[in-house]
TORPA-4810 file (N, C-alpha, C, O; in nm, 3 decimals):
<nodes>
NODE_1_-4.572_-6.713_3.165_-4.572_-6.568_3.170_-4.504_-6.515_3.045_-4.390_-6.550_3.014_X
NODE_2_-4.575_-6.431_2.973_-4.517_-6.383_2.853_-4.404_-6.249_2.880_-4.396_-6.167_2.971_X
NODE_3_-4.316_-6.273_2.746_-4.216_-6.141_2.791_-4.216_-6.010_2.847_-4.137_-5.961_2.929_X
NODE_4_-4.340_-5.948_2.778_-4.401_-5.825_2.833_-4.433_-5.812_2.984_-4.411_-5.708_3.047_X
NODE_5_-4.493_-5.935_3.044_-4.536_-5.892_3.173_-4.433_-5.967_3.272_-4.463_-5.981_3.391_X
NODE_6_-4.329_-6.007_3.227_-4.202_-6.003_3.308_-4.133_-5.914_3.293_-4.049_-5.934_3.380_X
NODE_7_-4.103_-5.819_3.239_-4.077_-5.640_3.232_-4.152_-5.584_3.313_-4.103_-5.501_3.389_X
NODE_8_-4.299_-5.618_3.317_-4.404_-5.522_3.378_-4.377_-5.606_3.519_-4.458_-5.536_3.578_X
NODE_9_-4.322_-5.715_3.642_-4.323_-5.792_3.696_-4.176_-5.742_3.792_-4.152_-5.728_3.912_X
NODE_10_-4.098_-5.727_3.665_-3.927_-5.671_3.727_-3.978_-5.522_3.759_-4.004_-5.482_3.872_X
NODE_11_-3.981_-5.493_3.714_-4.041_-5.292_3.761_-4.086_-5.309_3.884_-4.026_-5.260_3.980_X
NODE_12_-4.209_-5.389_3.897_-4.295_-5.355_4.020_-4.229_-5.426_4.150_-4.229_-5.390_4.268_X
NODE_13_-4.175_-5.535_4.090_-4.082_-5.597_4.210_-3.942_-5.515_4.246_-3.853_-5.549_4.324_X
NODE_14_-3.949_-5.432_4.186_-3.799_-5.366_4.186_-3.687_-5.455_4.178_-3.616_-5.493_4.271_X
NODE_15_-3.677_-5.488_4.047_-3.556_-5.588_4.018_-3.499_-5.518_3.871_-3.575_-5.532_3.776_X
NODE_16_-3.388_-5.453_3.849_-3.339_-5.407_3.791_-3.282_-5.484_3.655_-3.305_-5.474_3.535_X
NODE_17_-3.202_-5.563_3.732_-3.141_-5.665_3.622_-3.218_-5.812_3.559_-3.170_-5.892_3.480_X
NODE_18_-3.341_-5.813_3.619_-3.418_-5.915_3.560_-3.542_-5.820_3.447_-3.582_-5.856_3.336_X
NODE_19_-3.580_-5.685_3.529_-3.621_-5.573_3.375_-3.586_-5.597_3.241_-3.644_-5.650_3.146_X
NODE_20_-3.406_-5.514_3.269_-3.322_-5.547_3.178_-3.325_-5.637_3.089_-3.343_-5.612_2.969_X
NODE_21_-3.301_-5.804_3.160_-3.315_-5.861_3.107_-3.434_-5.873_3.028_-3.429_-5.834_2.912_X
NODE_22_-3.517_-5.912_3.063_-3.660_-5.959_2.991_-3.708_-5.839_2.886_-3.804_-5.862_2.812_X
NODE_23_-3.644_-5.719_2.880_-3.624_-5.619_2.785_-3.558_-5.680_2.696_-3.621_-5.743_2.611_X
NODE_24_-3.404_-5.678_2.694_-3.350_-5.799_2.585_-3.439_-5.880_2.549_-3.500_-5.847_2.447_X
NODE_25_-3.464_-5.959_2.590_-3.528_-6.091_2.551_-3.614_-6.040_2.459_-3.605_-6.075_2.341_X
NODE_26_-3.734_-5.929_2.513_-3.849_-5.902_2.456_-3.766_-5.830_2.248_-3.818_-5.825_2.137_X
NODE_27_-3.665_-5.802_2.287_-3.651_-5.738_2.178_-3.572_-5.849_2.035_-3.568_-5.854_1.912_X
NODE_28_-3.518_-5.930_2.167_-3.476_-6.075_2.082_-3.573_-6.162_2.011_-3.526_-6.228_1.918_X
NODE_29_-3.713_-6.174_2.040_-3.853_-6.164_2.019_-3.930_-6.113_1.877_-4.002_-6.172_1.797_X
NODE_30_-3.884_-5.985_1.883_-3.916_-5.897_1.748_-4.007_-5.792_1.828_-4.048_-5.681_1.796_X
NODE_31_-4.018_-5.854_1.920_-4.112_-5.720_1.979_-4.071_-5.568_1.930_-3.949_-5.567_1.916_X
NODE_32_-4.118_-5.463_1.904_-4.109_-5.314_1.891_-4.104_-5.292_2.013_-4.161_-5.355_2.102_X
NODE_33_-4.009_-5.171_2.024_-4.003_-5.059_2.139_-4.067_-4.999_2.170_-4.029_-4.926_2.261_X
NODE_34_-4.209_-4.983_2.120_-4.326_-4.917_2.173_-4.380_-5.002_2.209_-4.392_-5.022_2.330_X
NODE_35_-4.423_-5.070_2.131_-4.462_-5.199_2.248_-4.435_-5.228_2.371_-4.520_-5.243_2.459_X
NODE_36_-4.309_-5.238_2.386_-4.247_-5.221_2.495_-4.252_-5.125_2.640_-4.261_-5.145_2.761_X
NODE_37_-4.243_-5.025_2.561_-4.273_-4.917_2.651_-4.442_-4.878_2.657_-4.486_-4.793_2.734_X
NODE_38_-4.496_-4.927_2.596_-4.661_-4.892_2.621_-4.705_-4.994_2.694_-4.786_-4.971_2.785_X
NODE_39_-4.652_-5.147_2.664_-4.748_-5.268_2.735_-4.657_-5.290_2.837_-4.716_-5.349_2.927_X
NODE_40_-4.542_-5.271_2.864_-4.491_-5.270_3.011_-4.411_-5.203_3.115_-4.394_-5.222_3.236_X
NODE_41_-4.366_-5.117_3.029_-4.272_-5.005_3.100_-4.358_-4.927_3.162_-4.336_-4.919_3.283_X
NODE_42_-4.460_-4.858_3.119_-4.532_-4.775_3.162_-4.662_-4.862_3.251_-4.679_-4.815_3.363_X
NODE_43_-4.737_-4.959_3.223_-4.824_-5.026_3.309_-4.729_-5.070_3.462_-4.774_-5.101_3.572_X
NODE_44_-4.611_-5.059_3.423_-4.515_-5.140_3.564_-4.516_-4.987_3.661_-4.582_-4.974_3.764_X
NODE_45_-4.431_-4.886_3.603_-4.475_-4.774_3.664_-4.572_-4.731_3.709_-4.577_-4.680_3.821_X
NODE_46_-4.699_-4.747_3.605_-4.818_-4.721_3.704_-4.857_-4.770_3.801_-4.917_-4.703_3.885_X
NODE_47_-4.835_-4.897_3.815_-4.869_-5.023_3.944_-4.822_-4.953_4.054_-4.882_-4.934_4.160_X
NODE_48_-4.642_-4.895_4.004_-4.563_-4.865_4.125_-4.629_-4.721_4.211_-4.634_-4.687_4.329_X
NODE_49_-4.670_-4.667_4.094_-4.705_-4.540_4.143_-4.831_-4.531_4.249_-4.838_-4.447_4.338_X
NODE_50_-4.909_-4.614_4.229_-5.049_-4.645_4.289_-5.010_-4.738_4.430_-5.072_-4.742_4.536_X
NODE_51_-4.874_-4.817_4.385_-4.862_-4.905_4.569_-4.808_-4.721_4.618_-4.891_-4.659_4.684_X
NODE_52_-4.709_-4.667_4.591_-4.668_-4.550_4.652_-4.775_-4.484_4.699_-4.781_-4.456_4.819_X
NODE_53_-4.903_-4.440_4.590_-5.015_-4.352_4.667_-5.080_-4.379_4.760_-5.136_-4.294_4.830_X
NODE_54_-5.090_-4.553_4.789_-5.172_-4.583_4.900_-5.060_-4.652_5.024_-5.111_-4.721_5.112_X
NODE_55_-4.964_-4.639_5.023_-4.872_-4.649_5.084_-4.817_-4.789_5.106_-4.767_-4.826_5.212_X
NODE_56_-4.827_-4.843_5.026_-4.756_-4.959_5.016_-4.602_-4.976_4.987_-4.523_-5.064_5.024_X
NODE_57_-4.586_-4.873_4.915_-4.421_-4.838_4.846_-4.362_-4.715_4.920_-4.435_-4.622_4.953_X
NODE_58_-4.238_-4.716_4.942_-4.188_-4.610_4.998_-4.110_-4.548_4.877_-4.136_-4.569_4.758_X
NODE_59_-4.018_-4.472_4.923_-3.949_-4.360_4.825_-3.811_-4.443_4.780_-3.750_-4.415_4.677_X
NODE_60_-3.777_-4.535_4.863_-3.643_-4.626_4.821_-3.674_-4.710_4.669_-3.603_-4.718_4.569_X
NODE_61_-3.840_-4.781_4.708_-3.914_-4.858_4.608_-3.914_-4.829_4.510_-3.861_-4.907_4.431_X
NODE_62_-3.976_-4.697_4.455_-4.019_-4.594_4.417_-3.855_-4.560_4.317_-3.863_-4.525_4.199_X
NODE_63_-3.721_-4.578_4.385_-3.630_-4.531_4.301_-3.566_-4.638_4.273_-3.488_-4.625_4.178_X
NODE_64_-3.570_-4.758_4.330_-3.501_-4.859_4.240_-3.606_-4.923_4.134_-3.562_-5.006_4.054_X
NODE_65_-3.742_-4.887_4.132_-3.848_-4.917_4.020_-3.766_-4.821_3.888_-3.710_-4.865_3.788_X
NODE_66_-3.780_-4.703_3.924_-3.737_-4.601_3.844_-3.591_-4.613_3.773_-3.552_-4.566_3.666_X
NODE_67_-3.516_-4.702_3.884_-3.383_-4.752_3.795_-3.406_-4.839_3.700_-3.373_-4.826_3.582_X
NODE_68_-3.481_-4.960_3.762_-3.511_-5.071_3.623_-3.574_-5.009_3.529_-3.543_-5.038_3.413_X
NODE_69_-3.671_-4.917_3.551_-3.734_-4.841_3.399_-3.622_-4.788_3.313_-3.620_-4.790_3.189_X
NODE_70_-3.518_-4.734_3.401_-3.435_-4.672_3.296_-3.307_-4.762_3.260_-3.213_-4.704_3.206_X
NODE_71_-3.301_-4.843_3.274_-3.244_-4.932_3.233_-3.282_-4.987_3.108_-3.218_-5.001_3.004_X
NODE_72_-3.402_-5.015_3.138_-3.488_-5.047_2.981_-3.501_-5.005_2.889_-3.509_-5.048_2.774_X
NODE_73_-3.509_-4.849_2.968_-3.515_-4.702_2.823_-3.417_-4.709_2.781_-3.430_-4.709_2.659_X
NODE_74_-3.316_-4.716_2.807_-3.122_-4.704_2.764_-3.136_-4.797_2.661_-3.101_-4.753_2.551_X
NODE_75_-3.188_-4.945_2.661_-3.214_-5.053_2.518_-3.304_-5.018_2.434_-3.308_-5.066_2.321_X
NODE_76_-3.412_-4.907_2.485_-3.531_-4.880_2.316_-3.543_-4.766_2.300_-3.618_-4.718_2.214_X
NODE_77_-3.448_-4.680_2.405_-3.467_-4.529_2.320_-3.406_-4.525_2.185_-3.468_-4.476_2.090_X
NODE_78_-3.272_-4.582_2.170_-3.239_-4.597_2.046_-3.302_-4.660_1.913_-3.268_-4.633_1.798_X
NODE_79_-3.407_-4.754_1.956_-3.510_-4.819_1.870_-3.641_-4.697_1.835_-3.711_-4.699_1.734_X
NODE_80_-3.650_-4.601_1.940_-3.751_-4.538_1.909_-3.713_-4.427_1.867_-3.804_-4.354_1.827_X
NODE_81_-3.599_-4.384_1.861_-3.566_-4.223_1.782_-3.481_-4.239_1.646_-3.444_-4.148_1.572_X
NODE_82_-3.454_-4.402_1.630_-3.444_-4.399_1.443_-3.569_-4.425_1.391_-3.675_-4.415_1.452_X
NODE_83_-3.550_-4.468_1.251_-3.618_-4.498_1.177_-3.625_-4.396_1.048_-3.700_-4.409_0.951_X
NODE_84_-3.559_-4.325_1.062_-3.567_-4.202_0.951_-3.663_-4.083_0.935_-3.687_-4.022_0.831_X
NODE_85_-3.723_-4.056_1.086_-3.829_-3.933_1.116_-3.780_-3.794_1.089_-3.692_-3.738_1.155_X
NODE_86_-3.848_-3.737_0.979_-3.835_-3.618_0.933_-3.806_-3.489_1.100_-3.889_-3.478_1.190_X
NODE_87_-3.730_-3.447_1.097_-3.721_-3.378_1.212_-3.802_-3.245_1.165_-3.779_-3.185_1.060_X
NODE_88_-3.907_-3.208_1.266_-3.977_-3.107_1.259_-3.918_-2.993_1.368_-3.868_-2.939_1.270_X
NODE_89_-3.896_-2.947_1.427_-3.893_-2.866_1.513_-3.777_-2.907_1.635_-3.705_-3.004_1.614_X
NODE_90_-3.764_-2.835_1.751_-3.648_-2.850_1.862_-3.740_-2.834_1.957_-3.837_-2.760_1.941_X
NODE_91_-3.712_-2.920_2.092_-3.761_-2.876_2.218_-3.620_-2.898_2.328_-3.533_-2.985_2.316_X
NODE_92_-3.631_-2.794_2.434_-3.608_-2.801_2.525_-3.656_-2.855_2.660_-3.754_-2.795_2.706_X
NODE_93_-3.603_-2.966_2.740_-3.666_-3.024_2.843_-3.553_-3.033_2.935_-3.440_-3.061_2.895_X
NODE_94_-3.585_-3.007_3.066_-3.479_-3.028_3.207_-3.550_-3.086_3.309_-3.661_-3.139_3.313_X
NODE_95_-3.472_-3.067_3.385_-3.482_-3.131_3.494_-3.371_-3.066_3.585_-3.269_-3.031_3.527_X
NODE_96_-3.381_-3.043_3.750_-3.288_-3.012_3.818_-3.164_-3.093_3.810_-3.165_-3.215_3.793_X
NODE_97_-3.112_-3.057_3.816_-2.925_-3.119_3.764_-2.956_-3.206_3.931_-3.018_-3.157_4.025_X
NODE_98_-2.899_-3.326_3.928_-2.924_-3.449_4.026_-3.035_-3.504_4.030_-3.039_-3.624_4.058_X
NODE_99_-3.159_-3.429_4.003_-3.287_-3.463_4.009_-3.329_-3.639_3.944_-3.327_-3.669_3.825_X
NODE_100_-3.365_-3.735_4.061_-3.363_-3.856_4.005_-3.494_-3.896_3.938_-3.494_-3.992_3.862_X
NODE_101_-3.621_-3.817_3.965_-3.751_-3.833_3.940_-3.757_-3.801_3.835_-3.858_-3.730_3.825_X
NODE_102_-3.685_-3.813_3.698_-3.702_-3.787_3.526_-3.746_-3.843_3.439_-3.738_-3.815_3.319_X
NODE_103_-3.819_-3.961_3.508_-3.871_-4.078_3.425_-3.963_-4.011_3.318_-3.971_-4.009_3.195_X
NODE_104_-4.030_-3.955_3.428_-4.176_-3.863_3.279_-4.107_-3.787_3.206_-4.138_-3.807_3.089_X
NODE_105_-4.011_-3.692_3.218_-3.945_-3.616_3.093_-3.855_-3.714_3.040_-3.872_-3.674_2.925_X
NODE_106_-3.765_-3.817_3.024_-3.772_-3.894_2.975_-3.822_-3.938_2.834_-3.773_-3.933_2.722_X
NODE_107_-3.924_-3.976_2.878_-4.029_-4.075_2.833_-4.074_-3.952_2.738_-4.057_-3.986_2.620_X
NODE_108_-4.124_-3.826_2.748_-4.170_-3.727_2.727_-4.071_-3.687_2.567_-4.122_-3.657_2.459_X
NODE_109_-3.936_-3.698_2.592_-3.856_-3.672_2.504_-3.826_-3.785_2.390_-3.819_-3.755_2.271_X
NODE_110_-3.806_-3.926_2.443_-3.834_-4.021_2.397_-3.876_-3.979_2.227_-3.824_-3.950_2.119_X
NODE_111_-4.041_-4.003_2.308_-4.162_-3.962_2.221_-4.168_-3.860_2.101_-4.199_-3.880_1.984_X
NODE_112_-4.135_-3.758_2.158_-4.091_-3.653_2.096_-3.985_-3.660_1.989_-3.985_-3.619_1.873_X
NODE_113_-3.887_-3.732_2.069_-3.769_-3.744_1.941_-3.841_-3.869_1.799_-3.838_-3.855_1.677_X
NODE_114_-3.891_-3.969_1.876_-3.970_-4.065_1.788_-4.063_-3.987_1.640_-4.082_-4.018_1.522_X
NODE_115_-4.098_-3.880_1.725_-4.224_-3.828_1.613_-4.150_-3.708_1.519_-4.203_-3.660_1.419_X
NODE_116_-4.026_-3.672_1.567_-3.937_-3.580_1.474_-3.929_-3.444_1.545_-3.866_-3.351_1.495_X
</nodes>
């Protein structure tokens, strides 16, 4: 099993600290952080999201998936908002103060900060 789809493997199993891990690893690797977040952070979420729609996953599932994702983000957001990107513009993004469902704004800002 390659590094990527043991990231994409810890997500869907809801395993936090084996994510994590295999995030490290993947980055010990040379892998890029988009990489990362395109070939497994986000395919693991989607999996999760689709057992949730057909009811396979409950809402507990659903938030310890969402912990290992952000666990992961915490190791490549910093990989994805250097690099020396000309800063173009400011955005504002929230979320309800406690609100645990932030993965997509997140990810959303991420991106955003990545591209300047």
């Amino acid at each position: 099993m390659g590094t990527l789809e043991k990231i994409t493997n810890a997500i869907i199993e809801t395993m936090p600290a084996q994510a994590k891990a295999a995030t490290e690893e993947a980055l010990a690797e040379g892998l890029s952080a988009k990489e990362i977040l395109d070939s497994a952070l986000i395919p693991g979420m989607d999996e999760v999201g689709r057992l949730f729609r057909e009811g396979e996953y409950f809402v507990p599932e659903v938030l310890v998936a969402a912990k290992a994702m952000n666990q992961c983000m915490d190791l490549i957001e910093p990989l994805l908002v250097s690099g020396g990107v000309k800063k173009i513009g400011k955005v504002i993004a929230g979320t309800i103060e406690g609100d645990l469902h932030d993965i997509g704004k997140n990810l959303v800002c991420m991106m955003l900060k990545g591209a300047g």
